[in-house]
C-alpha positions, 0 to 999 in steps of 0.5 A: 523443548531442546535442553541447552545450558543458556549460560553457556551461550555466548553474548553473540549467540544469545543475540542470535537467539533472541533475534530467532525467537523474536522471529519464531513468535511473530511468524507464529502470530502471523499464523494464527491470525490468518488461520482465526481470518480463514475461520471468521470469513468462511463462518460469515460466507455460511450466514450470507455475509463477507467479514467486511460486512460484519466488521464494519470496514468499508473497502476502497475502490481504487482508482486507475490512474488519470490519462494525461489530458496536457503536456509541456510545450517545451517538454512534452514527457511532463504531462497533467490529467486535469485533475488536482492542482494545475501545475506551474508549467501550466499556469506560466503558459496561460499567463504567457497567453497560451490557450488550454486547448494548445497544450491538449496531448496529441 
């Protein structure tokens, strides 16, 4: 360990260390729990199992993005995959008498 007189250290170089050991401690934490990870996903790989198995964690799937179904009369960059809430632009242009099928994309 380095032998320094911290009372000889000025208010702006304490910071500096404070922020320099915050740092060192959390980098060494983020070490040790990747290494203790490495450790318990190859312990759990020899038993026939992947850790997320063992902790009960389930992983999402996710999904690709929709393709866009509709567009815009007017605008035909805004666009709506049919999923979700239909947006207003589309429900003014069915309400305007509009049918779904005249603003299919292409």
């Amino acid at each position: 360990m380095a032998d320094f007189n911290i009372n000889a250290l000025s208010l702006k170089d304490l910071k500096q260390l404070q922020k320099d050991v915050a740092k060192a401690i959390s980098g060494f934490e983020d070490r040790k729990k990747a290494e203790a990870r490495v450790a318990l996903e190859a312990r759990a790989r020899e038993l026939g199992f992947s850790l997320s198995d063992l902790a009960g964690v389930e992983v999402k799937a996710t999904r690709n993005p929709a393709a866009a179904k509709y567009q815009h009369p007017e605008n035909p960059s805004v666009t709506w995959s049919g999923r979700g809430r239909r947006p207003l632009w589309f429900v003014e242009a069915i309400e305007a008498g509009r049918k779904a099928e005249d603003l299919v994309v292409g």
